[in-house]
C-alpha positions in Angstrom: 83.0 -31.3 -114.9 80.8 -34.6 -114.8 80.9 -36.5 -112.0 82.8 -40.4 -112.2 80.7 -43.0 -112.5 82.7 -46.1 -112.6 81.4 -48.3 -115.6 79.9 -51.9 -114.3 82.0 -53.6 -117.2 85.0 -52.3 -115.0 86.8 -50.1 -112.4 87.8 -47.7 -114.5 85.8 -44.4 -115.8 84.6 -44.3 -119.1 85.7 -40.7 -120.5 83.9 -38.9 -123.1 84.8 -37.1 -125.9 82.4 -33.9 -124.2 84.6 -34.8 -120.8 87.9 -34.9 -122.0 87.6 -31.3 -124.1 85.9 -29.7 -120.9 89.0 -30.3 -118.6 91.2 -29.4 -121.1 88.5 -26.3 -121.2 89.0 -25.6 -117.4 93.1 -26.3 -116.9 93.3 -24.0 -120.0 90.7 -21.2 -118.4 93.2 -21.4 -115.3 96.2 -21.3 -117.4 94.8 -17.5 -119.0 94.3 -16.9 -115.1 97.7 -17.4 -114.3 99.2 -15.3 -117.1 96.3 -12.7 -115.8 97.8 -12.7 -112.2 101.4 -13.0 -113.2 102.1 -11.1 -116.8 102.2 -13.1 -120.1 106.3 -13.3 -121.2 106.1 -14.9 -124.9 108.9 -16.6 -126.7 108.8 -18.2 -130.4 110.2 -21.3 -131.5 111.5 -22.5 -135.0 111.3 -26.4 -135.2 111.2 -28.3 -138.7 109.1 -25.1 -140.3 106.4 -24.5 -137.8 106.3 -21.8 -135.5 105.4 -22.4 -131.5 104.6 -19.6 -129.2 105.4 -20.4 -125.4 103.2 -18.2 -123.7 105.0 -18.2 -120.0 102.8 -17.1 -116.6 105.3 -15.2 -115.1 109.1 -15.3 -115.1 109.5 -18.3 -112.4 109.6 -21.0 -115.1 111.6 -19.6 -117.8 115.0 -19.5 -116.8 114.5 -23.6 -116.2 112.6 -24.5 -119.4 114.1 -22.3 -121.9 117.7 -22.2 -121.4 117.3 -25.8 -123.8 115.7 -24.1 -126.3 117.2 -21.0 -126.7 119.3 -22.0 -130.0 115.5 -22.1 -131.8 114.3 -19.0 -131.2 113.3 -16.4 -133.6 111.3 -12.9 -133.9 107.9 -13.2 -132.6 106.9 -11.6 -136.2 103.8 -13.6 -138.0 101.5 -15.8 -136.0 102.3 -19.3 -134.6 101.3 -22.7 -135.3 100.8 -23.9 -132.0 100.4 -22.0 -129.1 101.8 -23.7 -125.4 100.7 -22.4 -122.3 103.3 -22.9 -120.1 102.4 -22.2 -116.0 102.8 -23.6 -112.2 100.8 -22.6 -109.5 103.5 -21.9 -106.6 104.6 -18.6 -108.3 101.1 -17.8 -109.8 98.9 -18.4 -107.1 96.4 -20.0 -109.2 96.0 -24.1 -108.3 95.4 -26.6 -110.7 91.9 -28.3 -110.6 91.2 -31.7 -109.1 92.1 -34.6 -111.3 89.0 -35.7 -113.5 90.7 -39.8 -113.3 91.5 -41.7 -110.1 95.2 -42.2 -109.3 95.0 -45.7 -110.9 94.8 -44.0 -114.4 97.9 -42.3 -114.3 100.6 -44.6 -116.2 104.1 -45.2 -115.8 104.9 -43.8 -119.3 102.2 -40.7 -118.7 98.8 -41.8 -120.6 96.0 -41.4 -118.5 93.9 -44.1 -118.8 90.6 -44.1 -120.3 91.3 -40.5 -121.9 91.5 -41.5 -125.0 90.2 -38.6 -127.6 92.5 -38.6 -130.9 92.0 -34.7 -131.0 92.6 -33.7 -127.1 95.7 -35.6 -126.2 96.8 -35.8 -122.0 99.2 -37.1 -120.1 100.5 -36.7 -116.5 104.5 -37.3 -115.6 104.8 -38.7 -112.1 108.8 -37.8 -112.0 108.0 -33.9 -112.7 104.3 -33.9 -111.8 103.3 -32.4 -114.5 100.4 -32.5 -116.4 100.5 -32.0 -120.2 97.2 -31.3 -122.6 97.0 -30.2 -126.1 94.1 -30.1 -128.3 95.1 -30.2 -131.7 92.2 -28.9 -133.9 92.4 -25.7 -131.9 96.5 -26.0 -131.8 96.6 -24.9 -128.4 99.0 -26.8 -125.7 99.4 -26.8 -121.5 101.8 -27.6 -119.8 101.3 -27.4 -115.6 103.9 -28.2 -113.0 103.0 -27.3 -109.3 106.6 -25.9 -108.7 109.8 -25.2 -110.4 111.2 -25.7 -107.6 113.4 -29.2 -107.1 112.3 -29.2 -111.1 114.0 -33.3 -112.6 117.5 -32.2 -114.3 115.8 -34.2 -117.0 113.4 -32.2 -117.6 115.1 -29.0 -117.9 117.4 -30.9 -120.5 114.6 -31.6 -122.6 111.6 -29.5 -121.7 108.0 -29.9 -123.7 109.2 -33.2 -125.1 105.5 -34.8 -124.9 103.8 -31.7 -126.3 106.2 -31.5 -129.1 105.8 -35.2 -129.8 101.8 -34.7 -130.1 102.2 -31.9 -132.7 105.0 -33.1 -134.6 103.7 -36.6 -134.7 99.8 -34.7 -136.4 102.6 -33.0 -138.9 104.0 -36.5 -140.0 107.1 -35.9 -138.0 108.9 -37.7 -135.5 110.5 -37.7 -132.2 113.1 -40.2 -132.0 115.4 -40.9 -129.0 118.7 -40.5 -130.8 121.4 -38.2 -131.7 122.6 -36.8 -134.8 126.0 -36.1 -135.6 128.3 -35.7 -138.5 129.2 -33.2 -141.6 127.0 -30.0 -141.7 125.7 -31.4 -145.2 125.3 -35.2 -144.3 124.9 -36.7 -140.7 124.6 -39.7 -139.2 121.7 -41.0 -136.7 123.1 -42.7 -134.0 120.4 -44.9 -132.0 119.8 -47.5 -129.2 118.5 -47.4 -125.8 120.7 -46.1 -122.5 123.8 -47.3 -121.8 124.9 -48.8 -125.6 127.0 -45.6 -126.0 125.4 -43.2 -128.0 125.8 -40.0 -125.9 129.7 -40.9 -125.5 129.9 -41.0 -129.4 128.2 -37.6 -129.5 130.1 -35.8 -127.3 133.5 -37.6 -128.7 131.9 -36.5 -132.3 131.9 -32.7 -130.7 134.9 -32.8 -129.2 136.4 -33.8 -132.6 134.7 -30.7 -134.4 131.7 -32.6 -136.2 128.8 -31.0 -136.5 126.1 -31.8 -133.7 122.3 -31.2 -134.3 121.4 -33.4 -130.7 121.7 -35.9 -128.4 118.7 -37.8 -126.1 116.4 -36.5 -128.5 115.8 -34.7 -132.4 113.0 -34.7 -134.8 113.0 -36.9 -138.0 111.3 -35.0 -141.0 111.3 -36.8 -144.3 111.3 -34.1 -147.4 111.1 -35.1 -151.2 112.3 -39.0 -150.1 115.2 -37.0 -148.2 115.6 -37.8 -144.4 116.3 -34.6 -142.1 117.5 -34.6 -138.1 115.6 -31.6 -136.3 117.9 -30.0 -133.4 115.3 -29.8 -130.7 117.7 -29.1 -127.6 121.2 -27.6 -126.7 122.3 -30.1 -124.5 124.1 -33.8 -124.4 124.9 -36.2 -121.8 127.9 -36.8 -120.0 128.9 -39.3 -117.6 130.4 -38.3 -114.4 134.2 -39.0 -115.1 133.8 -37.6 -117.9 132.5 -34.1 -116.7 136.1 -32.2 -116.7 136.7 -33.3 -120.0 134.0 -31.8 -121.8 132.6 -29.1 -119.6 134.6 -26.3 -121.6 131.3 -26.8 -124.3 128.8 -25.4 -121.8 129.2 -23.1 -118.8 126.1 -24.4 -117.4 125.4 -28.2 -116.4 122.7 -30.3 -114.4 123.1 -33.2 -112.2 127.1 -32.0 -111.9 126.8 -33.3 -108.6 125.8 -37.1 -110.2 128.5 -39.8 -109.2 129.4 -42.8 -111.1 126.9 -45.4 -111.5 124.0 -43.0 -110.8 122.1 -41.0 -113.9 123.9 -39.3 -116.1 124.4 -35.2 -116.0 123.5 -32.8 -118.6 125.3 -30.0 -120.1 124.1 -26.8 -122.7 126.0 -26.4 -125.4 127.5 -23.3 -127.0 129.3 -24.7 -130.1 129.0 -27.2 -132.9 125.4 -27.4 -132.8 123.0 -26.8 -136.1 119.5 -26.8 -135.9 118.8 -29.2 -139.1 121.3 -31.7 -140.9 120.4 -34.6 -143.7 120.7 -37.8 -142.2 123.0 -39.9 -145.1 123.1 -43.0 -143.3 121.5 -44.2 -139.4 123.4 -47.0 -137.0 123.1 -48.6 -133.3 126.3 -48.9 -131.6 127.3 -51.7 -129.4 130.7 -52.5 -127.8 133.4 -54.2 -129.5 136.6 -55.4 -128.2 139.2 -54.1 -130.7 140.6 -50.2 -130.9 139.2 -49.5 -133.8 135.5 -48.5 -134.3 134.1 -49.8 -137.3 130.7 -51.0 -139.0 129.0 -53.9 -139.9 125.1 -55.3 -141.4 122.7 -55.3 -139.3 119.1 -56.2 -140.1 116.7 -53.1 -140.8 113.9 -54.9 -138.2 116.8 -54.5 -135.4 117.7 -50.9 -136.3 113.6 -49.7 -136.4 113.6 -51.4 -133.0 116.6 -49.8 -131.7 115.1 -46.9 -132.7 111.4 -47.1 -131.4 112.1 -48.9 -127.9 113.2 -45.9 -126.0 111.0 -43.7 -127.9 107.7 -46.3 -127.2 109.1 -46.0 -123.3 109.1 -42.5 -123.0 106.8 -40.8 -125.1 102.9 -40.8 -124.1 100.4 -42.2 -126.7 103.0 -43.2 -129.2 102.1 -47.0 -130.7 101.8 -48.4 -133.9 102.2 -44.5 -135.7 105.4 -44.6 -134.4 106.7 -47.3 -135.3 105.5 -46.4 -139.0 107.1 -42.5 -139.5 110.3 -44.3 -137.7 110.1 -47.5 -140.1 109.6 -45.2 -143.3 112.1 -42.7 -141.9 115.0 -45.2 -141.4 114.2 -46.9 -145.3 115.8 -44.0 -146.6 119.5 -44.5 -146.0 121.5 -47.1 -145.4 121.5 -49.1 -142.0 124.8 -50.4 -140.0 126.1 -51.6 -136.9 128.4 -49.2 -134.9 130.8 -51.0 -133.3 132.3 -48.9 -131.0 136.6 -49.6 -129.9 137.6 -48.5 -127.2 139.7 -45.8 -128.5 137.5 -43.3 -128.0 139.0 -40.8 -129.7 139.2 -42.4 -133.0 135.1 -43.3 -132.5 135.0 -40.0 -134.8 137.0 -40.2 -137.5 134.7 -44.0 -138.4 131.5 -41.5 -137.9 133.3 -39.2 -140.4 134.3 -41.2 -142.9 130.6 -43.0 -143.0 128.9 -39.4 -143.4 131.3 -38.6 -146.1 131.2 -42.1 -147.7 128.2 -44.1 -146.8 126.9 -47.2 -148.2 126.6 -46.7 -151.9 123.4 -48.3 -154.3 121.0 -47.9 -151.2 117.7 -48.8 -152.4 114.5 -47.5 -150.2 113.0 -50.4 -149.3 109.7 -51.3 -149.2 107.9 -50.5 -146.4 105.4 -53.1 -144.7 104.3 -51.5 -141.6 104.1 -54.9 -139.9 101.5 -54.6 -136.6 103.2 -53.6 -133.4 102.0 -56.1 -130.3 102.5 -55.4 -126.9 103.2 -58.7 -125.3 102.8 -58.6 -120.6 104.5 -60.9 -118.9 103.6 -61.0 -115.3 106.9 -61.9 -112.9 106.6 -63.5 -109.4 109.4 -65.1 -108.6 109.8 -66.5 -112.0 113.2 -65.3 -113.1 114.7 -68.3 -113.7 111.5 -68.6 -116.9 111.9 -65.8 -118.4 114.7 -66.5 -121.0 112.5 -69.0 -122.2 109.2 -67.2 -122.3 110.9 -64.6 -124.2 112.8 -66.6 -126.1 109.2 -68.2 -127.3 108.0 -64.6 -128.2 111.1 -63.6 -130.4 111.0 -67.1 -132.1 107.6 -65.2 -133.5 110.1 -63.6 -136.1 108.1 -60.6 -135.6 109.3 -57.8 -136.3 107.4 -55.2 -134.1 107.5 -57.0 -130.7 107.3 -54.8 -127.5 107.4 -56.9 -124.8 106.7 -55.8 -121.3 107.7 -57.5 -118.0 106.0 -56.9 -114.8 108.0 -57.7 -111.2 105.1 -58.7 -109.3 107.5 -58.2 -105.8 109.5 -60.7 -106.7 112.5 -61.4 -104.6 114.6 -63.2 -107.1 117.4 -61.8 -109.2 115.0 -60.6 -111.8 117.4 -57.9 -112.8 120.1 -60.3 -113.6 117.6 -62.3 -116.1 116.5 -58.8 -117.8 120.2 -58.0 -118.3 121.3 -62.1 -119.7 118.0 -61.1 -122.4 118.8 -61.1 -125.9 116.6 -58.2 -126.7 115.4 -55.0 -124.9 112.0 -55.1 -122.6 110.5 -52.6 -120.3 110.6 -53.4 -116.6 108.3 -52.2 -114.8 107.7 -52.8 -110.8 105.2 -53.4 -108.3 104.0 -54.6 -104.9 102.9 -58.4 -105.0 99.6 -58.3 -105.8 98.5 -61.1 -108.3 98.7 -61.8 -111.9 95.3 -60.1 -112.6 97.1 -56.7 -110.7 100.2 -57.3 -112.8 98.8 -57.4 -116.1 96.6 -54.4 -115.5 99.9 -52.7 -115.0 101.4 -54.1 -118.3 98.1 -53.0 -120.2 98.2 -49.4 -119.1 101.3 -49.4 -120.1 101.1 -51.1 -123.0 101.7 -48.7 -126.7 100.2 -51.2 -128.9 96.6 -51.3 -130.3 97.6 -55.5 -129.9 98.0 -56.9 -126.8 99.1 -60.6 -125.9 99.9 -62.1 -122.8 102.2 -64.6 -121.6 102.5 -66.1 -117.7 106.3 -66.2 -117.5 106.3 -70.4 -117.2 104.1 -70.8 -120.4 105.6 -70.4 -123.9 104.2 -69.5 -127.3 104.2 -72.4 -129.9 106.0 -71.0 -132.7 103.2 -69.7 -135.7 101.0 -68.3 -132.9 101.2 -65.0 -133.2 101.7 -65.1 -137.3 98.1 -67.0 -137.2 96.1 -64.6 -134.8 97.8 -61.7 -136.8 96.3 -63.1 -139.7 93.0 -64.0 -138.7 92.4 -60.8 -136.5 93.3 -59.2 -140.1 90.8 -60.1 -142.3 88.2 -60.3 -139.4 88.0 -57.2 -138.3 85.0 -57.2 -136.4 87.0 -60.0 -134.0 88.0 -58.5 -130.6 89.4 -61.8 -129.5 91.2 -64.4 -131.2 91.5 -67.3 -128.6 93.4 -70.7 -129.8 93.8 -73.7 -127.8 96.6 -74.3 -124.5 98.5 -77.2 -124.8 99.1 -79.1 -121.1 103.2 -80.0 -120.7 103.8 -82.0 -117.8 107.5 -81.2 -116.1 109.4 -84.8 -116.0 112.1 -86.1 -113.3 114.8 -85.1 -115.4 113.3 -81.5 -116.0 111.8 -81.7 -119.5 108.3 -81.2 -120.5 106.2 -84.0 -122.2 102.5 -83.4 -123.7 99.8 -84.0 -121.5 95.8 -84.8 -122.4 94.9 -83.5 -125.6 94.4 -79.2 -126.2 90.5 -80.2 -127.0 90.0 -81.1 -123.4 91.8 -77.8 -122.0 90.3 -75.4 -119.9 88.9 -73.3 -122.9 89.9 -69.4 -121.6 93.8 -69.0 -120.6 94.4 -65.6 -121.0 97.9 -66.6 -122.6 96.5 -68.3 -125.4 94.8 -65.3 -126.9 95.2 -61.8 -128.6 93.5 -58.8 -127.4 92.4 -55.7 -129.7 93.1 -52.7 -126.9 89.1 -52.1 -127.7 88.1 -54.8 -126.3 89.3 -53.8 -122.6 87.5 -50.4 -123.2 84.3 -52.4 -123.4 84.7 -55.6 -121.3 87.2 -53.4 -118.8 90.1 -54.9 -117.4 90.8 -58.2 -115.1 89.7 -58.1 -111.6 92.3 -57.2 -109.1 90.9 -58.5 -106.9 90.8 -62.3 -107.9 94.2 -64.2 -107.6 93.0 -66.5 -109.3 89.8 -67.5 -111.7 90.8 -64.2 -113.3 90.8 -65.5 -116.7 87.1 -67.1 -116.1 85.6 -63.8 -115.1 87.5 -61.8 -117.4 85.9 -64.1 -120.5 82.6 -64.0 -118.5 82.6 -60.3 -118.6 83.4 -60.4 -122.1 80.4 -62.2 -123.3 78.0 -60.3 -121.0 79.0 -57.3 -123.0 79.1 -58.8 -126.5 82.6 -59.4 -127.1 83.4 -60.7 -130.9 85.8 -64.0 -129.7 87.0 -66.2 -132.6 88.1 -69.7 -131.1 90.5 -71.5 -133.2 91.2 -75.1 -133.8 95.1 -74.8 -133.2 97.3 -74.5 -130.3 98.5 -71.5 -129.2 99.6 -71.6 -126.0 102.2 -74.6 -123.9 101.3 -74.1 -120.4 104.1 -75.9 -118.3 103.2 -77.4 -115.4 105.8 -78.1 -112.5 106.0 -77.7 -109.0 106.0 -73.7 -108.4 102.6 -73.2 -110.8 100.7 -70.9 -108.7 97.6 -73.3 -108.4 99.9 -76.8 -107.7 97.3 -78.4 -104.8 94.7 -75.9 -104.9 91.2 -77.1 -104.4 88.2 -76.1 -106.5 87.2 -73.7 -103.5 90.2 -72.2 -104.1 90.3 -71.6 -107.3 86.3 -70.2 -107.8 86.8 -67.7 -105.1 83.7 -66.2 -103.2 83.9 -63.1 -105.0 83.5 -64.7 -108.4 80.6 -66.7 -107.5 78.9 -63.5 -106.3 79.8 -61.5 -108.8 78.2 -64.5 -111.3 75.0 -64.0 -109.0 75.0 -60.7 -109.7 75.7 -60.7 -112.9 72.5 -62.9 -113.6 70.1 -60.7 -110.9 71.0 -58.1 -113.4 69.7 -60.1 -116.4 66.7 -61.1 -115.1 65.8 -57.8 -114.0 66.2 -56.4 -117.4 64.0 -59.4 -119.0 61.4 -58.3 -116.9 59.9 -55.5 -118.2 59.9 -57.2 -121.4 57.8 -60.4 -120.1 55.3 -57.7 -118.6 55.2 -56.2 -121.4 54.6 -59.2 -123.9 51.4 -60.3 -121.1 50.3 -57.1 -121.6 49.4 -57.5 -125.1 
């Protein structure tokens, strides 16, 4: 392995394509070792038409990770497709190597920044620590945990979903959080995030008799214009109360010591499960407030987003891909609104009767794989905003929004304003340390290839992201596109009024712009450091390095002024901080020094 050397343009290693296949190199070299040391136990796998081998390193990790996967498995008679090394080091003896990335790499969803090779894929999952590689010309997969021991219930429930994702996702496929329930010959896809009801239908759907290829999680193949559900794992979800009720499907369950309000547990099933079923029609549930369950339109934008936002969340270097297979997938059949009564046990007999019956004269639509955009909003104390701010991001009309809040330690209800929103955004936490700190967070996080940002008291003029979409489309050398802010001056009675003209702004708010993720790969990301003057050195950076910034004549950004702004009162001094000015210095020591030679040079001749 190379040593780091942290690039000047950032604090973040620059990983090479050479880099990223010689770790996977070395963790799959220890991998061999540890089957060496402990005996090589083999199982195949049927998913969709393509055959994996789990190559185990001893027994200590199979009774955990394939109890979930045992309703796929087949004769280990013709060679596989893939091949997934699967190993920990307590029972092997063999220990990992050291991490090639510092901590700050590792994201909340699992991408490790700055690897970013399209044919080794990596990820590392704090909540299991484990680390996942696969390189897919050589179709060849790890996946390392230090123990099985104290092993997330989750992840027993649905082992090897990130590898599976990589290769499915290079065979068209995709991984979809959902379940798929129904008629053996025609099924229904039932999707939304946590908590909208979806395992509750599936399980009621069991219960009933219906056929069940999966809860959490299945595979969407499309076939000759067909749309197929892939059974991945034998398990569903069950909430606490609920346990009695439906524990006669499985005689083994995790998390059966969960109580109400904490995470759901997890059963294996025995019955009602196929491994493939044609999806006839897909819907989103939400509650209603009558017995009966029925349906209702909903717009096919809402349904691909109810789809992808879980799916985006969870599963490592998914993005704007994923949002296509999903988008195409779902244009197949016919799209409705669950709307769940609150007699459960009729919640069947509607699923029924729509996979017998659905929607006749469905057309396929079109489909316009509209851009996703990741949009960061950094949170301090700023709950009472963020209605608004969002509300300015959805009045886009947009259709592939993902918009991610980060709680810079606030200590306002910002749960309570997530929960009032009226759309899904990921939430995602840390200690107070500055904007520049909080949308570093959002950016690693971030699935998009798009990026905006938005300070949770500023808004989006409606057309803004419509206009940078289109320029950044037919320009596409342009990193950058960078419009003009807006001043709005809070009033007495708590409205805004316009301010100065946007010509005489200060020319770099962050907000007012949107990023190609390229561009932080070659200008890196914003200080940390710097509470404020971010932007300035962020855009200074930028054009040190070349850049492409297009600067447009309209405004796209309102930046509200009132009393809590962050730099209400603060002097000059305060808001060019030391560092910045040295950091300019440096910046231009640097310069010169590379002139130099060239000045010689010239003399000499």
């Amino acid at each position: 392995m190379t040593d780091i050397i942290p690039s000047h343009r950032s604090d973040l290693p620059h990983r090479s394509e050479a880099d990223q296949q010689a770790f996977f190199n070395e963790v799959l070299a220890l991998a061999h070792a540890a089957e060496a040391q402990s005996g090589a136990i083999t199982h195949d796998l049927l998913i969709a038409g393509t055959r994996i081998r789990l190559v185990f390193a001893g027994p200590a990790l199979v009774p955990l990770l394939l109890p979930a996967l045992s309703h796929l498995l087949v004769a280990a008679n013709t060679d596989p497709d893939l091949v997934l090394h699967v190993w920990d080091s307590a029972s092997t003896g063999i220990e990992i190597c050291p991490p090639p990335v510092a901590q700050h790499c590792f994201s909340d969803r699992g991408d490790i920044w700055t690897f970013h090779s399209q044919n080794v894929l990596s990820a590392f999952h704090w909540s299991e620590f484990s680390l996942n590689l696969m390189d897919i010309p050589r179709q060849t997969g790890i996946f390392w945990v230090r123990t099985g021991e104290g092993l997330p219930y989750w992840t027993q429930a649905s082992p090897f979903r990130t590898l599976l994702h990589w290769w499915m996702s290079s065979k068209g496929h995709q991984l979809v959080h959902a379940a798929a329930v129904g008629l053996p010959e025609a099924g229904v896809l039932i999707t939304g995030r946590g908590g909208v009801g979806k395992s509750t239908t599936a399980l009621a759907c069991l219960e009933a008799g219906l056929a069940y290829a999966g809860d959490d999680y299945v595979l969407l193949a499309v076939r000759e214009d067909h749309l197929f559900a892939h059974s991945l794992y034998r398990t569903a979800k069950v909430n606490p109360a609920d346990m009695d009720r439906f524990a006669r499907f499985g005689p083994r369950m995790l998390g059966e010591n969960a109580t109400a309000g904490e995470a759901k547990a997890v059963m294996f099933l025995d019955e009602g499960l196929v491994t493939c079923m044609p999806i006839v029609a897909a819907v989103t549930p939400r509650f209603g407030t009558a017995a009966e369950t029925i349906t209702e339109p909903i717009e096919p934008a809402l349904l691909v987003g109810a789809a992808t936002y879980t799916t985006l969340a969870q599963l490592p270097h998914a993005g704007q891909s994923t949002f296509d297979i999903i988008g195409q997938a779902l244009s197949l059949v016919p799209g409705l609104r669950l709307v769940l009564g609150h007699d459960v046990a009729r919640v069947p007999d509607a699923v029924a009767a729509l996979a017998a019956a659905p929607p006749a004269n469905h057309v396929p639509a079109e489909v316009a794989a509209p851009a996703l955009v990741s949009v960061i909003i950094p949170v301090f104390n700023g709950a009472h905003f963020l209605a608004e701010a969002v509300q300015s991001l959805l009045d886009q009309g947009h259709p592939q929004l993902e918009i991610i809040v980060v709680d810079d330690g606030s200590d306002d209800d910002l749960r309570a304003a997530i929960d009032a929103l009226p759309v899904q955004v990921r939430l995602l936490h840390q200690a107070n340390s500055g904007p520049a700190a909080a949308r570093n967070r959002g950016l690693r996080a971030a699935s998009a290839d798009l990026i905006g940002f938005l300070d949770v008291d500023d808004i989006w003029p409606r057309g803004k992201l419509a206009a940078a979409l289109g320029w950044l489309e037919s320009h596409p050398a342009c990193d950058v596109v960078l419009g003009k802010a807006q001043l709005l001056e809070q009033m007495p009675d708590g409205s805004y009024q316009y301010v100065g003209s946007p010509a005489d702004s200060f020319p770099s708010y962050i907000g007012a712009g949107l990023y190609r993720r390229r561009v932080f790969e070659a200008v890196g990301i914003f200080d940390p450091l710097l509470r404020f003057a971010e932007d300035l050195d962020w855009f200074a950076n930028a054009d040190r390095v070349g850049a492409v910034i297009d600067r447009l004549d309209m405004i796209s950004l309102h930046v509200r002024r009132h009393p809590a702004n962050s730099t209400r009162n603060k002097s000059t001094a305060d808001l060019t901080p030391v560092r910045l000015l040295r950091k300019a210095l440096a910046a231009r020591a640097s310069s010169a020094i590379r002139e130099t030679p060239r000045a010689n040079a010239g003399a000499a001749v």
